[in-house]
N, C-alpha and C positions, 0 to 999 in steps of 0.2 A: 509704259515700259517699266517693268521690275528692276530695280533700284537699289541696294544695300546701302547706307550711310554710314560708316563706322565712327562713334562718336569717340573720340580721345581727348574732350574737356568740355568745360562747361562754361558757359556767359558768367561773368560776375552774377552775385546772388540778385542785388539789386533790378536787374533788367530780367529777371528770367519772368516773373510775374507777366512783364508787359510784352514781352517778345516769343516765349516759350524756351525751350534747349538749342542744343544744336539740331537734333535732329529734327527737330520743327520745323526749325529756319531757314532751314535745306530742303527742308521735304515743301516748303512755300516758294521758295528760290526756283524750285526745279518747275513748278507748276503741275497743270493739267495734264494729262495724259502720260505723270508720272507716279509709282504704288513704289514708295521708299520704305523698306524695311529699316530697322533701327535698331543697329548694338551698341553697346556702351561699351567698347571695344577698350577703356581705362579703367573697367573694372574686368577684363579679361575674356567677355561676350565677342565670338568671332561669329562669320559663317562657318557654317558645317562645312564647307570647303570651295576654293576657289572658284566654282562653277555655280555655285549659290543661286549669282545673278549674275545677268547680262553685263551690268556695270557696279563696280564701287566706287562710293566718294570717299575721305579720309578727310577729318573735319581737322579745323586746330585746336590745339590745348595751350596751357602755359607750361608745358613742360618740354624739356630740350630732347630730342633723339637720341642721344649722348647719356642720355641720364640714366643712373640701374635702377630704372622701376620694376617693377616681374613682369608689368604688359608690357612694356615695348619691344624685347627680344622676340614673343611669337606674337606681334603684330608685323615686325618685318620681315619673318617667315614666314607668314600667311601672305603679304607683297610679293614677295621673291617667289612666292608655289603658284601665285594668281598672274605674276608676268604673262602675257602671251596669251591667256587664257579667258581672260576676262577685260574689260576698259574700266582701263583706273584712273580717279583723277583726284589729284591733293589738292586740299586748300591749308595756305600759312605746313603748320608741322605736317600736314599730309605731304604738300609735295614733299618738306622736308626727309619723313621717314621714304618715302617713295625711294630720294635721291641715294641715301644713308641703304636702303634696303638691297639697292641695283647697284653697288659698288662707288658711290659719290662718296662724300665727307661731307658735314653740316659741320658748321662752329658757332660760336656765340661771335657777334660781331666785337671787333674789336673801337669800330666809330660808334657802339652803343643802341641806343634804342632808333628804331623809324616807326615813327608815329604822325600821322593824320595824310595829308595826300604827298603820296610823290610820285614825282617823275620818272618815266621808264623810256629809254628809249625802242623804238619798236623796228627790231631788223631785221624780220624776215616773216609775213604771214605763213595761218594754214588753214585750210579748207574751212572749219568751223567758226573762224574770223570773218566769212563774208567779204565782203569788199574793200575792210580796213586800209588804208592806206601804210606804207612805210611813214616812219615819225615818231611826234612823243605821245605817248599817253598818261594820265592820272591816274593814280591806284589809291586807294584807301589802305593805308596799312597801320599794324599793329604787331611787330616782330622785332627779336635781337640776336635769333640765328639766321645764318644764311647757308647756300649751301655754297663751298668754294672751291668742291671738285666735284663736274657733272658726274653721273654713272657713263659708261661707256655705251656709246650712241647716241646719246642723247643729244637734243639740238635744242639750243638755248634761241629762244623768242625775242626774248625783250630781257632790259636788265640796266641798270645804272651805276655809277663808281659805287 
């Protein structure tokens, strides 16, 4: 499956050696019988248009949604023109801009940083969950926005205070 990754940060310098980009990491993440294209979507690289490919990912960065960099205004219009049109899916500031793009709010938390595993509670499966059970799960995280107003329609999964 053709793939877009839009890269909007980068691993500390130190691990890139041993790990690659993001868009590496994602393009190993995603496995076999996926061909991930790669833009560096934080230096202003989009698709040529929402229909590029079947799917985009939106990586994270360490910068806030909120922030006036020159990318981030037409990376959330290139979101908002791909709604409906393509399967998108954020990780950390991806969902973030995703949420930010479709009429949510992101903030910087005001409890500060979440870092290393936390708890989610999980309250409502979907299809591509498999069998998962209702309950808690662990995440791995590394974030200090959240988002604190969905976009409209959206359905919140899992989530914790």
């Amino acid at each position: 499956m053709d793939v877009g990754i839009l890269c909007t940060g980068a691993p500390p310098p130190e691990l890139a050696p041993r790990f690659g980009d993001y868009g590496a990491m994602f393009g190993r993440l995603l496995g076999p019988g996926f061909e991930p294209r790669v833009y560096a979507a934080a230096a202003g690289a989009l698709p040529a248009g929402p229909d590029a490919h079947p799917a985009i990912l939106i990586t994270g960065s360490a910068a806030g949604v909120y922030e006036p960099l020159p990318w981030i205004e037409p990376l959330l219009a290139f979101i908002r023109e791909a709604k409906g049109r393509t399967k998108l899916v954020g990780i950390c500031f991806g969902h973030q801009a995703m949420a930010e793009a479709l009429g949510g709010r992101v903030e910087k938390s005001e409890r500060g940083w979440g870092i290393g595993l936390q708890d989610y509670e999980l309250w409502q499966g979907a299809p591509w969950m498999g069998e998962a059970p209702p309950g808690r799960i662990a995440v791995p995280v590394s974030h200090q926005d959240q988002v604190v107003v969905p976009p409209p329609g959206a359905r919140i999964l899992a989530g914790n205070a």
